[in-house]
C-alpha positions as CSV (number, residue, x, y, z in Angstrom):
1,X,15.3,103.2,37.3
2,X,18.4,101.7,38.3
3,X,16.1,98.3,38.8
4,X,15.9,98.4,35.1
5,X,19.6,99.1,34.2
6,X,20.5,96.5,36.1
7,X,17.7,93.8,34.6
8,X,19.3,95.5,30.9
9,X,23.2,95.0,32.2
10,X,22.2,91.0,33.5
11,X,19.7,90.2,30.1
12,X,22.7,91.5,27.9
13,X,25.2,89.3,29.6
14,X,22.4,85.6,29.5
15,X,22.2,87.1,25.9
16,X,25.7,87.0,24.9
17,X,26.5,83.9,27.0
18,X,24.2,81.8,25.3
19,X,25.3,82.9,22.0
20,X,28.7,81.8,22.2
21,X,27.4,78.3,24.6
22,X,25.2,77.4,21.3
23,X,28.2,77.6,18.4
24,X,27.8,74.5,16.3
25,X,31.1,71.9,16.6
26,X,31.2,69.8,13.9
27,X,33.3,66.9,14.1
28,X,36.1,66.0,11.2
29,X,36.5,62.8,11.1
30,X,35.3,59.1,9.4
31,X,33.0,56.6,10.5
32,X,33.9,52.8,9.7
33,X,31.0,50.2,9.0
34,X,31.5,46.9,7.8
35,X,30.6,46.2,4.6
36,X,28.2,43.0,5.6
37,X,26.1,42.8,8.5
38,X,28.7,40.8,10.9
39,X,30.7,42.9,12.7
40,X,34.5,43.4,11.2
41,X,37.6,43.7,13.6
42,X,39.7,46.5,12.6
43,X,43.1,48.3,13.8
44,X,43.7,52.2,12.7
45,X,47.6,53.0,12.3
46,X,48.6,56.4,12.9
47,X,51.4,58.6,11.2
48,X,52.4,62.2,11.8
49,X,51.1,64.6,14.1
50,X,47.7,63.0,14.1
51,X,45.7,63.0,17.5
52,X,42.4,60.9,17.2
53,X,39.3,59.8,19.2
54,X,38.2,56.4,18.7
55,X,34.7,55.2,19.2
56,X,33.8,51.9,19.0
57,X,31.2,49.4,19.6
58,X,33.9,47.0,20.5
59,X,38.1,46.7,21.1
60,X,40.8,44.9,23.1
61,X,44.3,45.1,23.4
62,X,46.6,42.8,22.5
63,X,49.5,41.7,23.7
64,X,52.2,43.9,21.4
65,X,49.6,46.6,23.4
66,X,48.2,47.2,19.5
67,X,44.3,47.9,20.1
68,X,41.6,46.2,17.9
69,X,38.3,48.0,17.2
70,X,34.6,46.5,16.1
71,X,32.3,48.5,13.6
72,X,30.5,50.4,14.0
73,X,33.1,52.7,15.1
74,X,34.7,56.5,14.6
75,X,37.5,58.1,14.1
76,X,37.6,61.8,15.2
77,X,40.2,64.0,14.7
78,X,41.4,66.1,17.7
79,X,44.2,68.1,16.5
80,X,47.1,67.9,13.9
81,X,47.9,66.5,10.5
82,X,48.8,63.6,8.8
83,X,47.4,59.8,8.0
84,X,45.6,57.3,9.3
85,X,45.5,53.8,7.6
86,X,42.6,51.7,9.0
87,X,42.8,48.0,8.2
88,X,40.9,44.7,8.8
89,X,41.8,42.6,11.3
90,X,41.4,39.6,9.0
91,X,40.6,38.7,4.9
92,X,37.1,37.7,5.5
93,X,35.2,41.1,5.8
94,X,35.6,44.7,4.6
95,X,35.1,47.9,5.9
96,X,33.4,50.7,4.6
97,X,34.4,54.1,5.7
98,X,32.9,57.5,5.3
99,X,33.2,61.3,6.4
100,X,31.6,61.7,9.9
101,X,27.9,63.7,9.1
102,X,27.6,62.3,6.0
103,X,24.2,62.0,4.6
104,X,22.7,58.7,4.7
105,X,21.3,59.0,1.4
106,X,24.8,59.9,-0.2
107,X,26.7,57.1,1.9
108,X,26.8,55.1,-0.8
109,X,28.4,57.2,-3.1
110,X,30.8,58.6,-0.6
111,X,31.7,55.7,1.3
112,X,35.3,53.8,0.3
113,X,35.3,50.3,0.8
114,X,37.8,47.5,1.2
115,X,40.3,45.8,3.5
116,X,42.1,49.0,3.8
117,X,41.7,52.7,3.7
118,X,43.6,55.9,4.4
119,X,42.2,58.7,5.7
120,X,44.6,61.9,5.6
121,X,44.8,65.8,6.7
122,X,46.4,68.3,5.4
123,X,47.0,70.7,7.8
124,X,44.1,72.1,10.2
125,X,41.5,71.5,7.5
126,X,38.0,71.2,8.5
127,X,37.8,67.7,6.0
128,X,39.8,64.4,5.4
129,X,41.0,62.8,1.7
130,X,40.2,59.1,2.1
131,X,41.8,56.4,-0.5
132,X,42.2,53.0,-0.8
133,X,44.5,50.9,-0.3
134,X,43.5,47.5,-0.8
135,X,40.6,46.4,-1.8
């Protein structure tokens, strides 16, 4: 009997565990592409209290210790609020950005393309507002 209290007690415990191990994270964020099927250079300036991830397939530093990204890349927001302005390194390709999870079969409707394009949170919302800023 007290076997099977204990088996209960240690099932209840691997039970609850694993419920709060398989919460889904989604990430908030946007994904950058370039808009042709060379790969575009691109830097991401950051206002506010902004703290982002940056994945890329691609970057350097240079020597003002600025850092240049390739596409594909990401841009993932961490924590805080505020913009992000992500612009190509040169005039010969554009960029299209997108929410991260977007569908592929709305991309094309979502996406905002150009040669430069702010993404910005408001606060500790669970999306991003992207515009553009010169096309």
């Amino acid at each position: 009997m007290r076997g099977l209290q204990l088996f209960r007690g240690v099932a209840l415990v691997t039970v609850v565990a694993a419920s709060a191990c398989s919460e889904a994270h989604t990430e908030v964020g946007v994904d950058v592409f370039s808009n042709d099927t060379v790969p575009t250079k691109f830097v991401v300036t950051v206002t506010g209290t902004l703290a982002i991830a940056l994945r890329s397939n691609n970057f350097y530093m240079r020597q003002d210790k600025s850092l240049v990204l390739e596409t594909p890349g990401s841009l993932l927001i961490q924590k805080g609020a505020g913009t992000a302005t992500i612009a190509t390194l040169d005039n010969a390709g554009r960029i299209a950005v997108q929410p991260t999870g977007t569908n592929p079969d709305s991309s094309d409707a979502v996406a905002v393309v150009g040669h430069e394009v702010r993404m910005t949170r408001v606060g500790e919302e669970r999306r991003v507002k992207l515009q553009l800023i010169r096309k």
